[in-house]
N, C-alpha and C positions, 0 to 999 in steps of 0.2 A: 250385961249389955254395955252398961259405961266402959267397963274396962275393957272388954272389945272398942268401941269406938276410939276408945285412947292411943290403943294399940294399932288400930288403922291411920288414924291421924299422924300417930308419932314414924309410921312407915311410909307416910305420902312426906313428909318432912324429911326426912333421911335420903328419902329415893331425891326428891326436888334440890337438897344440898348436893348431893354428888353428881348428878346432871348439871347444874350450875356448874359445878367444880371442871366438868369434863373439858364442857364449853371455855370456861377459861383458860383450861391447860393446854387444849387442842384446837381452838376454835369452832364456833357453829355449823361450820359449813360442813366438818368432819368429823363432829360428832354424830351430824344430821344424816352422811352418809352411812354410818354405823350403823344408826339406827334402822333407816333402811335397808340395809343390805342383811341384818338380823331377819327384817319383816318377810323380803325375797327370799332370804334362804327356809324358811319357816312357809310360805305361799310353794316355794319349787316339792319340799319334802313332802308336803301334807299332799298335793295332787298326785304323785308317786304314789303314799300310801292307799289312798284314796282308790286309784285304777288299779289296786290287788283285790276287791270288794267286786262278787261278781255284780255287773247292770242287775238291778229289779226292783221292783215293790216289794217291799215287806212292810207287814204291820202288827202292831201289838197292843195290847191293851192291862189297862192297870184301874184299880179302884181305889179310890178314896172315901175310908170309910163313915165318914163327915162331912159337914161344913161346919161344922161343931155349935151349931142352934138344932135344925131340925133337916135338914137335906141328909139323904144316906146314899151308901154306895153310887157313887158320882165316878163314871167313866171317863177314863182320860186312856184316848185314844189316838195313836200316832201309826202314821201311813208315812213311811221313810222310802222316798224313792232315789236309787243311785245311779248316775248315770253319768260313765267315765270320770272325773274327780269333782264330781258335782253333787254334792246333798241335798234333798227338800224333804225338810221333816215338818206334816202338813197333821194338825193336830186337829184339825174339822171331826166331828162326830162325837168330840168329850162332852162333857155335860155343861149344863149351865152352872152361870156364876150362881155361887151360893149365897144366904144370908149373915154365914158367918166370916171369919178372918181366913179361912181358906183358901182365896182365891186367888190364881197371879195375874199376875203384869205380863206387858207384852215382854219388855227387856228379861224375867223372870222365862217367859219361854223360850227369848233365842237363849239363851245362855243352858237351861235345859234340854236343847234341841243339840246343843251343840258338845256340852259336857263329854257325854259317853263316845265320839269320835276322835276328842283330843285323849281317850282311854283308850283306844284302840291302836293308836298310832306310837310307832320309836320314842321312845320317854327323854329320847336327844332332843325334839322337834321342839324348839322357843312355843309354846301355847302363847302367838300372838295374832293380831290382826292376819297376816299371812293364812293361817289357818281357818279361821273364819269364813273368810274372803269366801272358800267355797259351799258352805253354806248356808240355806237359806229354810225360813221359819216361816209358815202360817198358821196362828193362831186367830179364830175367826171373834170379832169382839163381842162380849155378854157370856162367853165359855168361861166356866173354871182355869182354861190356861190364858185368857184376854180378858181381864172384867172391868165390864164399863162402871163409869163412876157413875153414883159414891160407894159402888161394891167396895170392901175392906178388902185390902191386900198385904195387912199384917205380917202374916204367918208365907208369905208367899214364897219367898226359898228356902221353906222348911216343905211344908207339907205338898201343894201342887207343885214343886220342883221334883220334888225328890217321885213323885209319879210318873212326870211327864219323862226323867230319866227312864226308869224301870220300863216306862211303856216302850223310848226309843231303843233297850237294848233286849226287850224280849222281840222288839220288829228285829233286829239285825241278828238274833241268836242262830236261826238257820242258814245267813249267809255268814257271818264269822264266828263260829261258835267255842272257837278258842281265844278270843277276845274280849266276851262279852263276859261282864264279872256279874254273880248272882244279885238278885232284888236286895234291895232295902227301904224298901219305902212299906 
């Protein structure tokens, strides 16, 4: 875990000097267009991929077979609806938060909600904001994928991430099934 954090830190340092760096060599105003125009071109790509996915509901489900105290087989259920380059991956119907370190965060869901579509898409496409952008997460609070505090959310992009993926890509296994890479949770 340290040497992970170290490793993260020492990457927000490096990324923070050569941003600094850019800005000096080029000014802010164009580096700022840069960046921007990365987010638009990553926002135009992702809505293109996205409008190859027919319109529908789909939905899938996955277990979690812990909270690692005494809660078992814990459904984490996602209802993915797509509609022209728009996503709602609405995660209503999983189970409740558990008593052990199992459980996620709301940012642990969108980031799970959204994971398996930046898998689906051109491996050119920047995974930035732009792609995001279209969409959107409800995880309802007190669930395994929302736990209200002081629920522990420890474990929470390990165990309910890696569900709430498998749940979102066994929903979209019937509309893209050449995209959708098998379970691992």
């Amino acid at each position: 875990l340290r040497g992970d954090l170290l490793a993260q830190l020492g990457s927000i340092e490096i990324g923070r000097e050569r941003l600094v760096g850019m800005c000096e060599e080029y000014g802010t105003d164009v580096a700022m267009a840069y960046v921007n125009a990365i987010i638009d071109y990553a926002n135009l790509r992702m809505s293109e991929q996205l409008q190859q996915i027919p319109d529908g509901v789909y939905r899938g489900t996955c277990w979690i077979d812990s909270d690692g105290i005494d809660g078992l087989n814990i459904p984490v259920v996602a209802t993915v609806t797509i509609a022209g380059d728009q996503v709602k991956v609405d995660y209503t119907g999983s189970g409740p938060q558990g008593e052990g370190s199992l459980n996620g965060s709301y940012a642990t869901s969108q980031a799970a909600g959204a994971v398996p579509f930046l898998n689906y898409i051109d491996p050119v496409i920047p995974h930035n904001e732009g792609c995001i952008q279209h969409i959107e997460v409800i995880a309802p609070k007190g669930t395994v994928c929302n736990a209200a505090y002081p629920a522990s959310t420890s474990s929470a992009t390990i165990v309910p991430a890696d569900a709430m993926q498998d749940a979102v890509n066994k929903a979209m296994a019937s509309a893209v099934p050449d995209l959708v890479i098998a379970g691992s949770a």
